[in-house]
ZADRENBA-650491 format. One record per residue: y, z negated, x of N, C-alpha, C in turn. Coordinates in steps of 0.2 Angstrom, whole numbers, plus 5000, padded with zeros to 4 digits. Each point is the difference from the previous one (the first is absolute). Layout:
N
YZXYZXYZX ...
END
This chain:
224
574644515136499350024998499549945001 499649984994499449955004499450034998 499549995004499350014999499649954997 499349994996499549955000499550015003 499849955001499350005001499549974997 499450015000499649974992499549975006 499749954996499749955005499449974996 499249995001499650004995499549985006 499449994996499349995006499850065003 500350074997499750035005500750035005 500549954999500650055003500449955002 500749975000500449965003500049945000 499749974996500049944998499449935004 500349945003499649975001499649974997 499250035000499449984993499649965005 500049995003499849975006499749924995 500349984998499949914995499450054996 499950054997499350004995499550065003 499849995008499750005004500050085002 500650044998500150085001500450005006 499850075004500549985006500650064999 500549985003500850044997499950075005 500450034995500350065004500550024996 500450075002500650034998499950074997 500650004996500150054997500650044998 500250045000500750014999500050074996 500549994996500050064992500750035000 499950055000500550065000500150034993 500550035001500150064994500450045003 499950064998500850045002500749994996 499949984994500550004996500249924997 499649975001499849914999499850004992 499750044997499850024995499049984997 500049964999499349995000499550064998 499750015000499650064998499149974997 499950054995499549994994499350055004 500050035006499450035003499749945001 499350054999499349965006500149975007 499849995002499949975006499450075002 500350005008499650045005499949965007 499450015003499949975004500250075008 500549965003500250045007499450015005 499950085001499649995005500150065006 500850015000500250025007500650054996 500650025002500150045000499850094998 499550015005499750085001499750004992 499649944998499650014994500450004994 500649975002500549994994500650064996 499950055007500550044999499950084994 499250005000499850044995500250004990 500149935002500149964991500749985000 499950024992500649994997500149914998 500449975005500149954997500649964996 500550024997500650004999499649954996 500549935001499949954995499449965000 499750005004499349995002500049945006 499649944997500149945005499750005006 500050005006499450005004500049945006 499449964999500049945002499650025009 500149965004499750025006500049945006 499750005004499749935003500550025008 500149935003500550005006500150085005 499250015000500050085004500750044999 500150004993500450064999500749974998 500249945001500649955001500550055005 500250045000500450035005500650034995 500650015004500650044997499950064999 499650055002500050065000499550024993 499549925000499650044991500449994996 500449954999500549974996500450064998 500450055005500450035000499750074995 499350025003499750054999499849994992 499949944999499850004992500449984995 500549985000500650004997500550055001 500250045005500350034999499850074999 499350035003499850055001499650014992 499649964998499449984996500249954994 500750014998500149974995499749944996 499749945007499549964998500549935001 499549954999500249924999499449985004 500149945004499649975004500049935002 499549985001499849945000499249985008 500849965005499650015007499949945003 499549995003500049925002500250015007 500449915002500350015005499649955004 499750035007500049965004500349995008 499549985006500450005007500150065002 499750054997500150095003500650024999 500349944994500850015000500449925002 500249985004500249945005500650004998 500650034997500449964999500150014992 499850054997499949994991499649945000 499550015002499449925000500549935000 500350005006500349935001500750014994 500250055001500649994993499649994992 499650014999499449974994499949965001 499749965004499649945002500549964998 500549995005500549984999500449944992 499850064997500449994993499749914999 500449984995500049944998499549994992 499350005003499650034993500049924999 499749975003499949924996500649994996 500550034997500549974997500250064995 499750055002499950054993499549994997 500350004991499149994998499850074998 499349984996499650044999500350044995 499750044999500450074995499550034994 499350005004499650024995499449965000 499549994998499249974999499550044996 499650005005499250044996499649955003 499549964995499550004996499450035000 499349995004499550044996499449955004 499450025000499250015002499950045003 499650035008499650044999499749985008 499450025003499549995003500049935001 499749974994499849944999500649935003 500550024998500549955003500750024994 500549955000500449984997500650065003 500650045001500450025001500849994997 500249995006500849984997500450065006 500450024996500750055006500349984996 500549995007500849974998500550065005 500650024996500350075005500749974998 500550005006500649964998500350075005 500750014998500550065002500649975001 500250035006500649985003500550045001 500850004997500550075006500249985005 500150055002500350005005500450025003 500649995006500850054999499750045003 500450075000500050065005499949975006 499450065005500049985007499249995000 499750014996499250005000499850035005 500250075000500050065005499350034999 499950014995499350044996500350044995 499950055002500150074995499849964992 500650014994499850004993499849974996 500049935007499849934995500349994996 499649984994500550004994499649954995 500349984995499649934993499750024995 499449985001499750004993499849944996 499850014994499949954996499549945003 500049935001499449965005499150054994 500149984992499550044997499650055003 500550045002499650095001499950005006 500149935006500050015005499249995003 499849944993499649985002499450024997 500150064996499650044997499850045005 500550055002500050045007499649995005 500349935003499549965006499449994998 499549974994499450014997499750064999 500250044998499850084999499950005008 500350015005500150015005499349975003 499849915000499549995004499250034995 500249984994499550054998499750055002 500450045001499750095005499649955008 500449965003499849965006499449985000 499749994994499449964998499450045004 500150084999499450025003500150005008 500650015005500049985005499649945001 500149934997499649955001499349995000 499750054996499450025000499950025003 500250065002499650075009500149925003 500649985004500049945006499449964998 500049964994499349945000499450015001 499950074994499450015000499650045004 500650045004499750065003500449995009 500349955001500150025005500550045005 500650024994500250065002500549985005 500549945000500550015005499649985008 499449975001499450015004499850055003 499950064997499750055001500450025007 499450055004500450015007499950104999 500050014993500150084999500750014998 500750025005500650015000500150065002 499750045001500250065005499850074993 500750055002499950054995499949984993 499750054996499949994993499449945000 499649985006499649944996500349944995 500649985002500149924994500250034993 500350064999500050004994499150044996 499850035004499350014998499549934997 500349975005499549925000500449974993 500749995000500349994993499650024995 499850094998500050024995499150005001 499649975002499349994998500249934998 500249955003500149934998500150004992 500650034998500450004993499550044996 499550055001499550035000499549964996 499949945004499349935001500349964995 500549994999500349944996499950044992 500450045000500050074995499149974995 499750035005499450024996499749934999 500149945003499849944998500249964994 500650044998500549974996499850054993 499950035003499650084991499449955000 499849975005499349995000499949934994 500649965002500249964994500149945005 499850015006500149935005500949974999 499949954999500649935000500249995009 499550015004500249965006499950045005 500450035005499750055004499549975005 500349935001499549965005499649984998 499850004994499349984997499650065000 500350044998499850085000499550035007 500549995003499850035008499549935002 499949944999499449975001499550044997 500049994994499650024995499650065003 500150065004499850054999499850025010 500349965002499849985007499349985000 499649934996499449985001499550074997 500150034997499550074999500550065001 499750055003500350045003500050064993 499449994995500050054993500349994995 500549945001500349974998500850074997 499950005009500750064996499850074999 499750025000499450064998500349994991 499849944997500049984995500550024999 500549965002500850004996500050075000 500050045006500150064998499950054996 499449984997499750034994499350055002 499949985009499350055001499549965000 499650025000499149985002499949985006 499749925002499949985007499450025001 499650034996499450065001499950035008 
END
């Protein structure tokens, strides 16, 4: 049996030459079967086990890198997954690392624009023999991987925001329901800035800082 792995700027590949920095990712399937679902973002287990996910991709950041979600959403959850690898797993890490990427080429290429800069992703895919020792890793196309891996940082975008503009992996509210409290005012703030029509949260939250009637306004009441 062999596995791939798919390798991109947001995932296995060294991007590091067009100034992105590398991480991992490893793609499973139950069946080695590509599958034509959405993309889900992983957000633990407990949250996941109410939904129906048969066939249903779910992408998820190094936290939930573990054998046991692997196991639980492929084979309990009829899901496809896509996990990034890093030191939390030390010997999958270094047998990734490892591979001879400078001599596999590139697999797939996107092109585009956006926050005022030029964008290039390059995602190159590797097999590998049996011995991975990760539940269900299995091949996809380098295409849908790098579809998957972009969907995926895209949901991410709003993490980037709570962190920049608000502070949040800062914050020293950790106890009980505060952080996600604090979460869902933050997404709350962004939300209504965004209905608001604002482009830039960090222009926004200047904006509305120098006058305090400011967000009176956005809200639609009378500084009266």
């Amino acid at each position: 049996m062999t596995v791939s792995l798919g390798i991109g700027s947001s995932c296995l590949v060294d991007h590091r030459a067009a100034g992105g920095a590398a991480s991992e990712v490893v793609r499973g399937y139950p069946s080695g079967t590509a599958p034509d679902s959405p993309v889900g973002h992983a957000t633990g287990t407990p949250l996941l086990e109410p939904l129906d996910l048969a066939g249903c991709v779910i992408t998820a950041d190094a936290l939930h890198t573990q054998r046991e979600h692997a196991q639980f959403l492929v084979t309990e959850k009829q899901a496809h997954y896509i996990l990034v690898v890093k030191k939390n797993q030390p010997g999958l890490y270094a047998q990734v690392k490892n591979l001879p990427w400078r001599r596999i080429p590139v697999a797939a290429r996107q092109h585009g624009r956006g926050h005022g800069r030029q964008e290039h992703r390059t995602l190159k895919a590797a097999a590998v023999a049996a011995g991975l020792g990760f539940p269900h890793a299995a091949q996809a196309t380098p295409a849908r991987l790098a579809a998957w891996i972009r969907g995926h940082w895209q949901i991410e975008a709003l993490h980037h925001l709570r962190d920049v503009s608000y502070g949040e992996d800062a914050s020293q509210i950790r106890a009980g329901s505060g952080p996600q409290a604090m979460a869902t005012l933050r997404n709350l703030a962004i939300g209504i800035l965004k209905t608001a029509g604002h482009t830039s949260i960090a222009a926004a939250c200047r904006h509305h800082a120098r006058d305090a009637t400011r967000t009176l306004e956005t809200l639609g009441l009378d500084p009266a």
